[in-house]
matplotlib code that plots the C-alpha trace (Angstrom):
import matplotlib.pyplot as plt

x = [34.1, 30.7, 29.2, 26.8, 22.8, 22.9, 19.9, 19.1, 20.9, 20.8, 21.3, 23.2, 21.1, 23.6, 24.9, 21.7, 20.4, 23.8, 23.0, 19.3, 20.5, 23.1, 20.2, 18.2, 21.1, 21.6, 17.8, 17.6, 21.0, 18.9, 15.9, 14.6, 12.7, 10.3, 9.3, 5.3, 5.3, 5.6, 2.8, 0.1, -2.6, -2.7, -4.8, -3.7, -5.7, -5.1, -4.8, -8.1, -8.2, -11.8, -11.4, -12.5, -10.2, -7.6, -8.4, -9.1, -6.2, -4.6, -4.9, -3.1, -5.0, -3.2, -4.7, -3.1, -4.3, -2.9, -4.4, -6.6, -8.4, -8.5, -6.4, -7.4, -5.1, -3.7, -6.8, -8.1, -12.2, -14.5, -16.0, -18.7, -17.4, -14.3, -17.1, -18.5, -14.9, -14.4, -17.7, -16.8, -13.3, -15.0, -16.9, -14.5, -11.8, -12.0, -8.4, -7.1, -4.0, -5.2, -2.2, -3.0, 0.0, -0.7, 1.4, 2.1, -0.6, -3.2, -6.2, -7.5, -10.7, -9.9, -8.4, -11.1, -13.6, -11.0, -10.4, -14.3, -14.7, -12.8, -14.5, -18.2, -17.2, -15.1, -11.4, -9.3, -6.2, -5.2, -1.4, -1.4, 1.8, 3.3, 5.2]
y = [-73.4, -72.6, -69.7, -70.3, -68.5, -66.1, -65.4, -61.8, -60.6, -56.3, -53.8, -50.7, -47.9, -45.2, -45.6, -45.3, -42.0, -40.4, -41.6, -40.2, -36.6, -36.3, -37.3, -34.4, -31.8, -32.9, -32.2, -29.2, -27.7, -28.4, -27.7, -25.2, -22.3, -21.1, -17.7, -17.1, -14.0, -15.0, -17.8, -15.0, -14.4, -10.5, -8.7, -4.9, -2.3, -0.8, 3.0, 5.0, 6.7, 8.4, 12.3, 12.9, 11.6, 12.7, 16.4, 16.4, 17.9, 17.1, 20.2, 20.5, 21.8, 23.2, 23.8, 25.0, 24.8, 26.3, 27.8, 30.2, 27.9, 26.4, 28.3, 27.3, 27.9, 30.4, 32.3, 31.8, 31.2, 29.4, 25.9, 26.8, 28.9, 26.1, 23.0, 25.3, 25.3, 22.1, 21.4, 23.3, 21.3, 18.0, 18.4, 19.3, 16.8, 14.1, 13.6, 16.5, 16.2, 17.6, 18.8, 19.4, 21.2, 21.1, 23.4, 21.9, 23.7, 23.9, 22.4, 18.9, 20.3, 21.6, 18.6, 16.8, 18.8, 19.3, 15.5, 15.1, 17.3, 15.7, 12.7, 14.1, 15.1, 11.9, 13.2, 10.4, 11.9, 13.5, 13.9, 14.7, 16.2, 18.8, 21.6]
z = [8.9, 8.6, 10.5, 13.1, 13.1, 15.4, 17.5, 17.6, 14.7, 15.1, 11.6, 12.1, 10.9, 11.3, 8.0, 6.2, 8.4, 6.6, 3.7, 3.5, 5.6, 2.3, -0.3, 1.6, 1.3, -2.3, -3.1, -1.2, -2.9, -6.5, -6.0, -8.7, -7.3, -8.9, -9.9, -8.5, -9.7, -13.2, -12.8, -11.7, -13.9, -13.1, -16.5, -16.0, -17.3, -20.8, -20.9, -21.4, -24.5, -23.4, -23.7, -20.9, -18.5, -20.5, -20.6, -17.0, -15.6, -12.0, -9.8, -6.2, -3.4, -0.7, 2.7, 5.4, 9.2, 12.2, 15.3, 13.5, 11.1, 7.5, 5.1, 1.3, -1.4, 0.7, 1.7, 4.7, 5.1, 7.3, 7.1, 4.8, 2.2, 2.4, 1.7, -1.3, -2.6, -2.6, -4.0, -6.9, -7.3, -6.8, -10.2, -12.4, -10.9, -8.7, -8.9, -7.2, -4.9, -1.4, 0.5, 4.2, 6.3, 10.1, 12.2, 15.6, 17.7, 15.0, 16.8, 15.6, 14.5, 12.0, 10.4, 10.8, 9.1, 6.1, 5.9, 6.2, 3.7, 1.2, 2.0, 1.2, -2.2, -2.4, -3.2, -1.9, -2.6, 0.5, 1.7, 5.5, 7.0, 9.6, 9.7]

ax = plt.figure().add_subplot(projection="3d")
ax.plot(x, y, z, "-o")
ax.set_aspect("equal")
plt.show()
């Protein structure tokens, strides 16, 4: 018997959509990741064997301000003998750790001039914190 031409002959796709969802887990299962942080061209910096930056030592300014005003390095002084201070601290080192303790009803005043301050003689290495 032979079989007869049909006239609108239809193929299933629902076989082949499984098929290509499983090829898709199987790739995604795989895959390698890769590492991005390996592929960076970062150059560091070598360490600076200049004398001077390694005789300059780190020093820690402390300033305390509360309700009565600026208390450096635990004397207290007005804005003007404070920005001669730090004047003087600025040229030997610019690296200096600049602690500012606020007390909870120290006026904000105060914490702006210090923080300007610092800024003038550019000594970016300011902690802020209450206490």
């Amino acid at each position: 018997m032979a079989r007869k031409p049909q006239d609108n002959p239809q193929l299933d796709m629902t076989p082949m959509i499984d098929v290509v969802f499983e090829l898709i887990i199987f790739f995604v299962i795989n895959i390698k990741a890769v590492d991005i942080f390996s592929k960076l061209n970062a150059n560091r910096p070598a360490p600076s064997s200049s004398p001077s930056q390694s005789e300059e030592k780190d020093t820690q300014i402390k300033i305390d301000i509360g309700p009565g005003g600026l208390v450096f390095n635990g004397r207290a002084m007005p804005l003007k003998q404070f920005d001669g201070a730090m004047h003087e601290i600025s040229k030997t080192s610019k690296n200096a750790t600049v602690l500012v303790r606020c007390t909870m009803d120290s006026p904000h005043k105060y914490l702006v001039d210090a923080l300007d301050t610092c800024n003038k003689y550019r000594m970016f290495n300011v902690s802020i914190f209450s206490m």
